[in-house]
C-alpha positions as CSV (number, residue, x, y, z in Angstrom):
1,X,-24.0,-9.8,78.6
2,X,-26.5,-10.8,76.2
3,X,-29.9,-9.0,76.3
4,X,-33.5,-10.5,75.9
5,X,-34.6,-10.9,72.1
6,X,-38.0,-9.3,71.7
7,X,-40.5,-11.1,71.2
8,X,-41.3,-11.9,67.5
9,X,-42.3,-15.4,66.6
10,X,-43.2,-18.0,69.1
11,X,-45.2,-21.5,68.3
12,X,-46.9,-21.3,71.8
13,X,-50.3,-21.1,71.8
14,X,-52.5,-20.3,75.0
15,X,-55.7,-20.7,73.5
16,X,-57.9,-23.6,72.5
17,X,-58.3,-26.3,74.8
18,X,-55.5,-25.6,76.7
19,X,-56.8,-22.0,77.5
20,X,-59.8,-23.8,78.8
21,X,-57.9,-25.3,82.1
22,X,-57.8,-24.2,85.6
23,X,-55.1,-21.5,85.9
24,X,-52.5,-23.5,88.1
25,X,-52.5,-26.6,84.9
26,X,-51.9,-24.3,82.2
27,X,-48.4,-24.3,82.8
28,X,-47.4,-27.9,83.0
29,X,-49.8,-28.7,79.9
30,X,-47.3,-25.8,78.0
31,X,-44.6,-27.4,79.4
32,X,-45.7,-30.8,78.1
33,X,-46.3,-28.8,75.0
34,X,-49.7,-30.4,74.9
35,X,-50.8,-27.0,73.1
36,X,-48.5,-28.5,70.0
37,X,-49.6,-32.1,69.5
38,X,-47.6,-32.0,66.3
39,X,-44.3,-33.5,68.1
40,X,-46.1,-36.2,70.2
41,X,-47.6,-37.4,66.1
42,X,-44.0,-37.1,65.2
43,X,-42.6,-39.1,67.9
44,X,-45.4,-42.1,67.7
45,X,-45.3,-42.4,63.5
46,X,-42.0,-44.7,63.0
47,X,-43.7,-46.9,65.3
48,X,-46.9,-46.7,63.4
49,X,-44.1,-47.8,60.6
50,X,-43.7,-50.9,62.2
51,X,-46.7,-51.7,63.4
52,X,-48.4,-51.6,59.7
53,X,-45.8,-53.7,58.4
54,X,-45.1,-56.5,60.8
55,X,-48.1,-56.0,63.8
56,X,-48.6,-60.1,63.6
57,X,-53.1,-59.3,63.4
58,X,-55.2,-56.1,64.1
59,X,-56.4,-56.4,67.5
60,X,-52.2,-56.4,68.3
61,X,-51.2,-53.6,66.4
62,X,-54.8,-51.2,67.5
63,X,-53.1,-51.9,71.0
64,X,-49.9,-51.2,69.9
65,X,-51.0,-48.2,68.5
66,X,-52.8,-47.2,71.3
67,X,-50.1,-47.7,74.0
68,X,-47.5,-45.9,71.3
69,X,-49.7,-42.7,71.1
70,X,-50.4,-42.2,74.8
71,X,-46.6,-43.3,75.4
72,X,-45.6,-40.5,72.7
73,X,-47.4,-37.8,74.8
74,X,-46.1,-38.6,77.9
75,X,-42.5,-39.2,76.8
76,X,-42.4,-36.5,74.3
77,X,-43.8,-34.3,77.8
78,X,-41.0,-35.9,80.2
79,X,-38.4,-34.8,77.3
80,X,-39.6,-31.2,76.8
81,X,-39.3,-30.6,80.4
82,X,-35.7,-32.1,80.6
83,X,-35.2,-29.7,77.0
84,X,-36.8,-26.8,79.5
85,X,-34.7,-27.8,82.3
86,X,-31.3,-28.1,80.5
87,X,-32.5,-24.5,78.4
88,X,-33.5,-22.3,81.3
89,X,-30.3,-20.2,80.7
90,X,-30.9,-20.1,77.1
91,X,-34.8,-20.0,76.1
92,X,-35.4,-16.4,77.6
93,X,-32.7,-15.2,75.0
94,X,-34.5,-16.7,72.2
95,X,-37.8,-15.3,70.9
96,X,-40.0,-18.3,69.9
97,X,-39.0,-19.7,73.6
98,X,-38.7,-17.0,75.8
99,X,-42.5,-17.5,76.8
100,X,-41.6,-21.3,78.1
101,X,-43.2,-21.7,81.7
102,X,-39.5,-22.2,83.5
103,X,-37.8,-19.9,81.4
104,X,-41.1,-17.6,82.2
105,X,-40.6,-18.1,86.0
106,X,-44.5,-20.0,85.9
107,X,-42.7,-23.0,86.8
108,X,-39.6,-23.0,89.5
109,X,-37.3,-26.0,88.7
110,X,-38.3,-28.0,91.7
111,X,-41.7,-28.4,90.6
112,X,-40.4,-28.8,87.1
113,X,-38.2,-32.1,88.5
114,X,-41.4,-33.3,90.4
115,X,-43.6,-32.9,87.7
116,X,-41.1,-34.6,85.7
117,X,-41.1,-37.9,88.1
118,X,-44.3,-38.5,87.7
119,X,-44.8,-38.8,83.7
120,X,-41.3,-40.6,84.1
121,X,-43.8,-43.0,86.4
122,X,-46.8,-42.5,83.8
123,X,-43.9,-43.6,81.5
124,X,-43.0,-46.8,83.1
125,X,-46.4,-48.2,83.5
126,X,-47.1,-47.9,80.1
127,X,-43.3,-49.4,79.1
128,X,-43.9,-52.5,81.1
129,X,-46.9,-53.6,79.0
130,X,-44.7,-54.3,76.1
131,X,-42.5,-57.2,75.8
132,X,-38.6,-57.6,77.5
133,X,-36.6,-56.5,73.9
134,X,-39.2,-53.5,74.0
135,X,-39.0,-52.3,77.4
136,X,-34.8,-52.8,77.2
137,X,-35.5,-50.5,74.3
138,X,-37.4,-48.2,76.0
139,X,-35.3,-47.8,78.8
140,X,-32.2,-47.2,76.9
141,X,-34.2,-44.3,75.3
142,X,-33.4,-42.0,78.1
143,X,-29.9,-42.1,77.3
144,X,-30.0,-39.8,74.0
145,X,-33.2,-38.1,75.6
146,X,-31.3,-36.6,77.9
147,X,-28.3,-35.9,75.8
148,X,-29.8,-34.4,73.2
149,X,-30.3,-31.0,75.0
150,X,-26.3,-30.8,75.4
151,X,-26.0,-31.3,72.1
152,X,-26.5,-28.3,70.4
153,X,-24.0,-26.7,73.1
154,X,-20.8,-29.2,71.6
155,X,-22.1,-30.1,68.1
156,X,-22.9,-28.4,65.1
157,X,-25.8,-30.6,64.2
158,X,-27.2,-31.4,66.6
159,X,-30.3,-32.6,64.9
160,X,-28.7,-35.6,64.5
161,X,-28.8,-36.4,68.2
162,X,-32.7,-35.5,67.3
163,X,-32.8,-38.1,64.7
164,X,-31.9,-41.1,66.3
165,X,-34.1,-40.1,69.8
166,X,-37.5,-39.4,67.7
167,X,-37.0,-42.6,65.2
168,X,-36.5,-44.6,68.4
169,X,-40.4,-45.8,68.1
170,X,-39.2,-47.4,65.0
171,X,-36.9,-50.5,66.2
172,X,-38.8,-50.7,69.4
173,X,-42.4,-50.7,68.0
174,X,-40.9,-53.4,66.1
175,X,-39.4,-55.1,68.8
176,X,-43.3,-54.6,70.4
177,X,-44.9,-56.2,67.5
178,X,-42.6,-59.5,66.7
179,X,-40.6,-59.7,69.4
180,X,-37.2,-59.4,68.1
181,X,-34.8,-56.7,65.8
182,X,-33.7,-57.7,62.8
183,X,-32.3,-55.4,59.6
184,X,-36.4,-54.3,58.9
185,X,-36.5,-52.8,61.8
186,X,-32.8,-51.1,61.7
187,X,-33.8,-49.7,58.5
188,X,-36.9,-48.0,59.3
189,X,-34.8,-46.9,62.4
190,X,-32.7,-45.0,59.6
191,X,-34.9,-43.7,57.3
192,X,-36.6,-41.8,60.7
193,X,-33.3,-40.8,61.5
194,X,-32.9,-39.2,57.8
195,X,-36.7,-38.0,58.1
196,X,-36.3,-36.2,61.3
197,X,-32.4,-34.8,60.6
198,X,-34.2,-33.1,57.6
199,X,-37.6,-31.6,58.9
200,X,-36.2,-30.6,62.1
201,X,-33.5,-28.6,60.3
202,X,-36.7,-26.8,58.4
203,X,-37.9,-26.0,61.7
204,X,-34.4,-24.8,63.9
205,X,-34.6,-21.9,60.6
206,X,-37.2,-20.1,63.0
207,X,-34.4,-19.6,65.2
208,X,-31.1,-19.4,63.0
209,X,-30.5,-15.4,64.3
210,X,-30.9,-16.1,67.8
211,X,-29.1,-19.2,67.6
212,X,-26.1,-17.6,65.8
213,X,-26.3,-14.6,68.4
214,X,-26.2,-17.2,71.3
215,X,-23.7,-19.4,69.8
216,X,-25.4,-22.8,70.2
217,X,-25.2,-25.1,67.4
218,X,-28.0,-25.8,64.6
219,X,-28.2,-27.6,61.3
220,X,-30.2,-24.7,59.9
221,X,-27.0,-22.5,60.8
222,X,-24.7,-24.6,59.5
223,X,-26.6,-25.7,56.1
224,X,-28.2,-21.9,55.6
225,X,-28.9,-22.0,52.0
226,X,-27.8,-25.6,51.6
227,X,-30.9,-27.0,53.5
228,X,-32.8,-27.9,50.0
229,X,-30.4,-30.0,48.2
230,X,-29.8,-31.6,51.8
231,X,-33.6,-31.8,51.9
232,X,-33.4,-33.9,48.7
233,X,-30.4,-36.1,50.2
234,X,-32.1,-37.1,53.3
235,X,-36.0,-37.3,52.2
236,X,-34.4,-39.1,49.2
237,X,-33.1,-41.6,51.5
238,X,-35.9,-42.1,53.6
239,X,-37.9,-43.6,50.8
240,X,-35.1,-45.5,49.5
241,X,-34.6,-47.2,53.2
242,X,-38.2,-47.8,53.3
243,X,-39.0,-49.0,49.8
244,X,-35.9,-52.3,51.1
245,X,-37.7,-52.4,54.2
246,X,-41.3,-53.0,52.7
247,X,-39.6,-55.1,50.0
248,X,-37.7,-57.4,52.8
249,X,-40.8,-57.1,54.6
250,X,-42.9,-58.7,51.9
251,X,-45.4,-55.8,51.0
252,X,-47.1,-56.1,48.5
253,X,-47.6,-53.7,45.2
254,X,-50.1,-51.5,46.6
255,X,-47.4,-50.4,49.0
256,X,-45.3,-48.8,45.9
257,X,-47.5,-46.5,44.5
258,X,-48.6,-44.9,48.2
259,X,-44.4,-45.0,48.9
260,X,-44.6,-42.7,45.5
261,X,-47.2,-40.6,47.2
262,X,-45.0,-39.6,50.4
263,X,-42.1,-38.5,47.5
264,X,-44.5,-36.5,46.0
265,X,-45.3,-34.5,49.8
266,X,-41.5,-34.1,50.5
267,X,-40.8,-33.2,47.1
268,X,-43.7,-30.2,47.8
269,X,-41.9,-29.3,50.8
270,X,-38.6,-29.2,49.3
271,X,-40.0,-26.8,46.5
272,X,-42.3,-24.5,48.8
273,X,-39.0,-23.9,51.6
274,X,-38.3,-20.4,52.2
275,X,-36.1,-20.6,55.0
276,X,-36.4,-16.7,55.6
277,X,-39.9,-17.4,56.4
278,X,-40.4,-18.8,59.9
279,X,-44.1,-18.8,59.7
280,X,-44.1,-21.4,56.7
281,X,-41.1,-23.5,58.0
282,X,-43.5,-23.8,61.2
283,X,-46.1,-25.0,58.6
284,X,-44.3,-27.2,56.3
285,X,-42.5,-29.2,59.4
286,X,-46.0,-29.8,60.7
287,X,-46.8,-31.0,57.4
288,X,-44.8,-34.0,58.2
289,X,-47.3,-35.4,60.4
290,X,-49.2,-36.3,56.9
291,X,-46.1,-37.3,55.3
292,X,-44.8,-39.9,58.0
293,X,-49.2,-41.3,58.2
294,X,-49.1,-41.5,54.4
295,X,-45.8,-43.6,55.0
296,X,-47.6,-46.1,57.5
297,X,-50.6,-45.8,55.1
298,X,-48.1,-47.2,52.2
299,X,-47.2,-50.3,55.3
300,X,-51.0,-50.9,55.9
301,X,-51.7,-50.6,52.1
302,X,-48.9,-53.1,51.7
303,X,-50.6,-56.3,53.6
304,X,-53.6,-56.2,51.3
């Protein structure tokens, strides 16, 4: 039988606002991980994407935006507690999870399922403001949200279930803002895939021991010292699938030098990796909440 890891690194942080609530919330905002706003930005970005390049006026895509960003934190909540849920054999094992409010006992699982029904609610309401190609987008969502916690128990890389759930704001904040998918929209829907394959792998090297010692699968493990020049592959291609799409798109040349400007952030990342250092992998795949705004920046920048 496999014993507790010790506690060592965790990204949970009681503090700040969230230390700030009554006692019995504090659990369900950890469990949204609304302590860590970094992966509700990451979710919401590729539709930010979309929304610079093809929202049809400004008053459309601020509401876009808006909806998309309170959709992100809800959604992104629903799927950390069906992560939590799926995890609750594995995350007391691991160190940066163990502290997790089912894994912890804070939360039984039938509250967990309860809670979970109502942002799944929260969810809807905001999914049915959007157009019919949006909202049949949104609802096929939940298929590789709920998958992707099984994945890294069959797959090696499973960060590339990750990559196609967290670009999925790409083709449906698209399909939000015209009304239709087309190959734009497909190929900002790959470049997040290539965008989140690689900084997610940056972050899974905070848990590449315990993952080995489990025996669950991660890119990080599988790449090891291989995760730069794959860094350069798959950052490489994100500006190379977004420099067609702003040129199909019809941007215009200010969006070329601010493209240049997001190399010049994932090139920094790509020379600053340590991937023995969970602390700064923590810190340079937060960094990628600048990256993927400079990217929308380069959209917006574009229509001028």
């Amino acid at each position: 039988m496999i014993a507790k890891t010790e506690m060592r690194h965790t990204d949970i942080r009681t503090t700040g606002w969230v230390g700030s609530l009554p006692e019995a919330w504090r659990p369900y905002a950890l469990l949204m991980r609304l302590d860590r706003p970094i992966g509700s930005w990451l979710l919401a970005i590729p539709g930010l994407w979309a929304f610079a390049l093809a929202a049809p006026n400004w008053a459309t895509g601020l509401w876009l935006t808006a909806l998309f960003a309170l959709g992100a934190v809800v959604m992104r909540g629903a799927g950390c507690v069906v992560n939590d849920l799926w995890d609750r054999d594995i995350d007391p094992l691991v160190s940066r999870t163990a502290g997790r409010p089912i894994a912890s006992g804070a939360v039984s699982v039938k509250k967990a399922l309860a809670f979970l029904g109502v942002l799944l609610l929260i969810g809807l309401g905001i999914l049915v403001q959007l157009n019919p190609t949006a909202i049949l987008l949104g609802i096929l969502s939940l298929v590789p949200v709920v998958a992707y916690p099984l994945a890294k128990r069959v797959m090696r890389y499973p960060q590339l279930v990750l990559g196609i759930v967290f670009s999925w704001a790409a083709p449906m904040g698209y399909a939000a803002a015209t009304g239709r998918l087309d190959a734009v929209a497909l190929l900002m829907w790959a470049a997040g895939f290539f965008w989140i394959f690689g900084y997610d792998t940056i972050y899974a090297h905070q848990d590449r021991e315990d993952d080995a010692m489990i025996g669950i699968g991660s890119s990080a493990l599988a790449l090891g010292a291989r995760t730069r020049p794959m860094l350069v592959g798959a950052y490489g291609a994100v500006l190379l699938l977004l420099g067609i799409a702003g040129w199909m798109g019809g941007a215009g040349p200010w969006f070329w030098p601010s493209l240049a400007l997001a190399g010049l952030h994932f090139a920094w990342q790509i020379v600053k990796l340590d991937i023995d250092d969970p602390e700064l992998c923590l810190r340079l795949f937060k960094s990628n909440r600048d990256a993927g705004l400079i990217l929308a920046l380069a959209f917006l920048l574009g229509r001028l």
